[in-house]
C-alpha positions in Angstrom: -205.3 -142.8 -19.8 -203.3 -142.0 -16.6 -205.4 -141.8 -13.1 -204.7 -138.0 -13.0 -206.5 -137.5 -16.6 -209.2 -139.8 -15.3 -210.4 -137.5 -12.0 -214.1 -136.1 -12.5 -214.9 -132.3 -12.0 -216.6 -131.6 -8.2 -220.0 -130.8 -9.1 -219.5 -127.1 -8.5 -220.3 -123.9 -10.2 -218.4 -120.9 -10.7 -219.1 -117.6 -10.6 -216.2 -115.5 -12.1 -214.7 -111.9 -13.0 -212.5 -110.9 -15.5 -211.0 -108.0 -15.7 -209.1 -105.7 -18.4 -204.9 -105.7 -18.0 -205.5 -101.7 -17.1 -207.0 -102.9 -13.8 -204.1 -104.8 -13.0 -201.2 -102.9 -11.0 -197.4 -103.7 -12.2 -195.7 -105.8 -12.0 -199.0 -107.7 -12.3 -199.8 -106.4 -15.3 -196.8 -107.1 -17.3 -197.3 -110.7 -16.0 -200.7 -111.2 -17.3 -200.3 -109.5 -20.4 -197.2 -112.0 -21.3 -199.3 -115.0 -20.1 -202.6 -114.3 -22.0 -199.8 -114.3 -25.0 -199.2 -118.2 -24.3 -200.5 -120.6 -26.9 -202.6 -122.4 -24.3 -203.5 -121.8 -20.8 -204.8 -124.2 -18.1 -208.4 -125.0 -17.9 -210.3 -125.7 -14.3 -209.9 -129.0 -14.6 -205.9 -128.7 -14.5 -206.5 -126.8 -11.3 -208.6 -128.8 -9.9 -206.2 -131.4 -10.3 -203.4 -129.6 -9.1 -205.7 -129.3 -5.7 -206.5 -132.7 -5.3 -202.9 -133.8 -5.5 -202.0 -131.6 -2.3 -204.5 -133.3 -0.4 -203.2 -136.8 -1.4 -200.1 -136.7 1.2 -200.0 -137.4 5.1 -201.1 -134.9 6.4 -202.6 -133.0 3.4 -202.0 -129.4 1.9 -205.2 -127.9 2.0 -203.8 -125.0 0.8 -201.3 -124.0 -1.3 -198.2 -122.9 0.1 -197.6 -120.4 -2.9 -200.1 -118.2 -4.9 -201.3 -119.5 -8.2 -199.5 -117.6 -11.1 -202.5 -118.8 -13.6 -205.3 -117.4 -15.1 -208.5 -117.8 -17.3 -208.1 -115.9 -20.3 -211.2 -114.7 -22.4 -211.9 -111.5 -25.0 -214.4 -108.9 -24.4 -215.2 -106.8 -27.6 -212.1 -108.0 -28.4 -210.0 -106.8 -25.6 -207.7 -109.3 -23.3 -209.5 -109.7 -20.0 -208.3 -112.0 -16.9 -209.5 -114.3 -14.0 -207.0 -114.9 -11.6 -207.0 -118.6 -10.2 -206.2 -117.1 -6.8 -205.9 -121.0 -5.9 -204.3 -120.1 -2.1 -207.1 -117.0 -1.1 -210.0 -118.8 -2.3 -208.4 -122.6 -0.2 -208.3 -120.5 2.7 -212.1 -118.4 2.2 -213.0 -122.4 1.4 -211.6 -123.8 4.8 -213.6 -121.3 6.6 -217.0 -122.8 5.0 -216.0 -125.8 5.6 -216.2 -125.2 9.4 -220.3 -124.6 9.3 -221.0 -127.7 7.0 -219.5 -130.6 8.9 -219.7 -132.1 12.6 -215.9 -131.5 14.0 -215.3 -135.4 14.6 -215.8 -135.7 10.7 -214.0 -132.4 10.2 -210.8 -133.9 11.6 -210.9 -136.9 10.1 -211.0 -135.0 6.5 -208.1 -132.3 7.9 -206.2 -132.9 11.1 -207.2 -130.2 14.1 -203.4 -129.2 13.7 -203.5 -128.5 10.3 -206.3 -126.4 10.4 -204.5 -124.5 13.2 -201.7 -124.1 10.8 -203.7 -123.1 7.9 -206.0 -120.3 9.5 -202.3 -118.9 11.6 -201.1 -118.5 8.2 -203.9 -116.9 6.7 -204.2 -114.7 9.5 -200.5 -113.7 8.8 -201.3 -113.1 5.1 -204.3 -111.2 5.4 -203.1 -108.6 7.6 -200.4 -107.7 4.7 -202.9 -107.8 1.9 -206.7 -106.7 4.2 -208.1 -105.7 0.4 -208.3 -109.2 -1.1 -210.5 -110.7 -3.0 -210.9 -113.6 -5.2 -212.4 -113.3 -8.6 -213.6 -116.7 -8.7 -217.0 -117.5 -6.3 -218.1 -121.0 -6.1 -220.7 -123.6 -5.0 -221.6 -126.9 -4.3 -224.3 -129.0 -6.2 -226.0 -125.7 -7.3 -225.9 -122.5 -8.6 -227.3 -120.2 -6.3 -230.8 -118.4 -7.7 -229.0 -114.8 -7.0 -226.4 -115.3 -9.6 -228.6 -115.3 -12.4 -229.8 -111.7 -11.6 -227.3 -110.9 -13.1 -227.8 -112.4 -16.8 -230.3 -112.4 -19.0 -231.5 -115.3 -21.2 -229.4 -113.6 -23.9 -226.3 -114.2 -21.9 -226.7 -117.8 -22.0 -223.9 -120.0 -24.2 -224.7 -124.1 -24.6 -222.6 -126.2 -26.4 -223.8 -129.7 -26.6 -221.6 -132.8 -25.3 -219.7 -135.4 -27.7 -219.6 -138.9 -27.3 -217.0 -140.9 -27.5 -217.1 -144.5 -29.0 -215.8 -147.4 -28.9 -212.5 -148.0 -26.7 -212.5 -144.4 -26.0 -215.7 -144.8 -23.5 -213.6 -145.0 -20.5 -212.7 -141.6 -21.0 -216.3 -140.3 -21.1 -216.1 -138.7 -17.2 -213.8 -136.4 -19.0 -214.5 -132.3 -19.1 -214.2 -130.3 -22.2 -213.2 -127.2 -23.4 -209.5 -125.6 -22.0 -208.8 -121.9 -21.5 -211.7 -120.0 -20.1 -213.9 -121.5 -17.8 -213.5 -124.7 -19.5 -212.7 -128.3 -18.1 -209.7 -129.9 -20.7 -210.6 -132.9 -22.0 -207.7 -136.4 -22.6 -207.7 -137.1 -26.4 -210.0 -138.7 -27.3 -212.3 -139.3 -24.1 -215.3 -137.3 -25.8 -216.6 -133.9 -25.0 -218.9 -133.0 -22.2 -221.7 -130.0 -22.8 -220.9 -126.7 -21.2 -223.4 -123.9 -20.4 -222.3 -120.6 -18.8 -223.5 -117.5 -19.0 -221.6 -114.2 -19.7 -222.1 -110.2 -19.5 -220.6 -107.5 -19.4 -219.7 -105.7 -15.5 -221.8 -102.7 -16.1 -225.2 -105.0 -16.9 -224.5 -107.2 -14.6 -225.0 -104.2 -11.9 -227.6 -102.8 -13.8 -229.5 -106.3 -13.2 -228.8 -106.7 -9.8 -229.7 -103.2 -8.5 -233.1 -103.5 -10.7 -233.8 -107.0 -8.8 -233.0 -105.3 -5.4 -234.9 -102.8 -6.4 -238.3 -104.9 -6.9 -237.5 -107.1 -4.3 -237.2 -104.3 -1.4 -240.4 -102.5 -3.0 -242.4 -105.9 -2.8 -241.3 -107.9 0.0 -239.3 -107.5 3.7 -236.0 -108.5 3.2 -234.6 -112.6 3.2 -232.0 -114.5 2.0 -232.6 -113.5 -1.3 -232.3 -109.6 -0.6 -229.5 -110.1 1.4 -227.5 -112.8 -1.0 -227.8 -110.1 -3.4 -226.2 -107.3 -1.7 -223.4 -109.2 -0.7 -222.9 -110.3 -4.3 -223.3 -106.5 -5.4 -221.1 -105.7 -2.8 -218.3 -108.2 -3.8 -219.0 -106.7 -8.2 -217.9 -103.6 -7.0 -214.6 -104.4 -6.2 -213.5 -105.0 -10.1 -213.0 -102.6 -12.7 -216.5 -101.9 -14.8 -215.0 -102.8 -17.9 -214.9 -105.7 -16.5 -216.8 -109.5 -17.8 -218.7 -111.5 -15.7 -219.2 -115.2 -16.3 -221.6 -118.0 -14.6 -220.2 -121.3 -15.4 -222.3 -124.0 -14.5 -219.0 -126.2 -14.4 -219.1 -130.0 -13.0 -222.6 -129.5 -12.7 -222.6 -130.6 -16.4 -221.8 -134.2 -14.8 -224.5 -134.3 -12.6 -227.5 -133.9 -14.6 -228.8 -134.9 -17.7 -227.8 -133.7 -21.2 -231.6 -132.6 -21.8 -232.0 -130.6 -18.5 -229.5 -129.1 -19.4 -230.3 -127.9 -22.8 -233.8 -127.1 -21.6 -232.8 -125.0 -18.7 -233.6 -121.0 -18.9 -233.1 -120.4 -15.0 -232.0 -116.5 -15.6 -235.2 -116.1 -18.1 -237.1 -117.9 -15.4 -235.8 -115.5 -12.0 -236.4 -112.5 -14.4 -239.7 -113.7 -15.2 -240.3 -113.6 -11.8 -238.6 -109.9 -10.8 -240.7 -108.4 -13.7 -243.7 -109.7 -12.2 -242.5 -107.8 -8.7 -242.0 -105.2 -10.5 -245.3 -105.0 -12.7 -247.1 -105.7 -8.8 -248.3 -109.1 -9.5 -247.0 -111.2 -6.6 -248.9 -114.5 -7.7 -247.0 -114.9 -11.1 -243.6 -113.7 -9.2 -244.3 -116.4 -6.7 -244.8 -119.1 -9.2 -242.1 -118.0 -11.3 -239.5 -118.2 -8.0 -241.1 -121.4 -6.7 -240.8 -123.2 -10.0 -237.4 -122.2 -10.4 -236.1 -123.0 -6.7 -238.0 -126.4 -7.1 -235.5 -127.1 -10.1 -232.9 -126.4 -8.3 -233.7 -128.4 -5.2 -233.9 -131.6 -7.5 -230.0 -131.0 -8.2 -229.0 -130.1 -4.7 -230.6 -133.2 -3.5 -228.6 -135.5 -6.1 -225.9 -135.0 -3.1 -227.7 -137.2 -1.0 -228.4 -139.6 -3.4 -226.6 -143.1 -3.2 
């Protein structure tokens, strides 16, 4: 197996939108509607790889210095729908967190100061020619943040088991699965790992959210999770309403165990809890949330782990 097949997924989770060829303008269109055509399309592990060779040089590319031409590709009731990688936006919206989560003396040892001073002139540049974009791809670290799954329902949810491998083939067993949409390509041979996402369609995914917003503002002054929520809506509203949404739980499939994952319900458990706002019982919505957020903090705290 060659040391590029060998990298593990970042333990991230991915919160997508795909949208119909109609919402795409030309020559876009014609683009995407010849690539979904291709016998096979990258997976997220292929970009991820592509990413973490641009950072192995001196000094790294932390972004790219061209726009991604690929995309996940996926069918809603049977009609093409794409994800743009948007690789360069979403290295650029990524640099900009970056700033908040690390002391600067560690923060230029990971990136030189001058790079970074590059990178944000040239995203600067770039976004006063394009002031509309957006990425269609959201994601996070060691989690999935509880606001995403307002906007599935437990019959959203899609869990496909993990393989083994045997034998020789064990030193593969790092290895993602599933190419094409949302889906980490696997080396032959190294095994198969589980994959659990969630997916729904634009217009009940907005439903869900503005009926969580809903209870939440009727019940309780507004937080963090009010205000995560808006900005999510806000963000949904930018894509065409034929459009697919997709929570991918992604590398988090590495983190955790095989069983947690098969036993997990979190958007059954967060509606749980917003039906209870709703119904005016704020003891079983409180122990509905807590139990859920507790779940979640085990995960976020495998970060720390040694």
């Amino acid at each position: 197996m060659s040391v590029a097949s060998s990298v593990l997924i970042p333990y991230a989770s991915y919160l997508r939108v795909y949208e119909p060829l109609a919402a795409f303008p030309e020559p876009e269109r014609t683009h995407w509607a010849r690539y979904a055509r291709l016998p096979r399309t990258p997976g997220a592990q292929e970009e991820l790889r592509r990413s973490l060779a641009d950072l192995l040089p001196t000094p790294p590319v932390p972004v790219p210095v061209h726009e991604s031409g690929e995309a996940f590709v996926a069918l809603l009731d049977g009609v093409v729908v794409i994800c743009p990688w948007r690789t360069r936006l979403r290295g650029w919206l990524a640099l900009q967190e970056l700033a908040g989560q690390f002391p600067e003396p560690v923060l230029d040892a990971m990136l030189p100061p001058v790079v970074r001073v590059q990178v944000e002139s040239d995203y600067e540049r770039w976004l006063s020619r394009n002031p509309d974009a957006r990425p269609w791809i959201r994601t996070a670290v060691w989690q999935v943040p509880l606001r995403w799954f307002a906007l599935f329902g437990d019959e959203d949810r899609e869990y496909e088991p993990g393989e083994r491998p045997s034998g020789a083939e064990e030193a593969g067993a790092g290895e993602g699965a599933g190419a094409g949409a949302g889906g980490a390509g696997g080396a032959g041979g190294a095994g198969k790992a589980p994959v659990l996402r969630y997916r729904t369609t634009m217009a009940q995914a907005r439903r869900r959210l503005a009926r969580a917003l809903r209870a939440l503002r009727e019940s309780i002054d507004d937080g963090p999770m009010t205000e995560g929520l808006i900005e999510v809506g806000r963000w949904l509203e930018e894509f065409h309403p034929r459009a697919l949404v997709e929570l991918d739980f992604g590398g988090l499939v590495h983190a955790v165990p095989e069983e947690w994952l098969a036993a997990d319900r979190s958007a059954a458990q967060l509606a749980e809890g917003i039906a209870a706002l709703r119904a005016g019982d704020g003891e079983r919505a409180s122990d509905a949330y807590g139990r859920l957020a507790e779940r979640w903090r085990t995960v976020r705290d495998l970060r720390f782990a040694n």
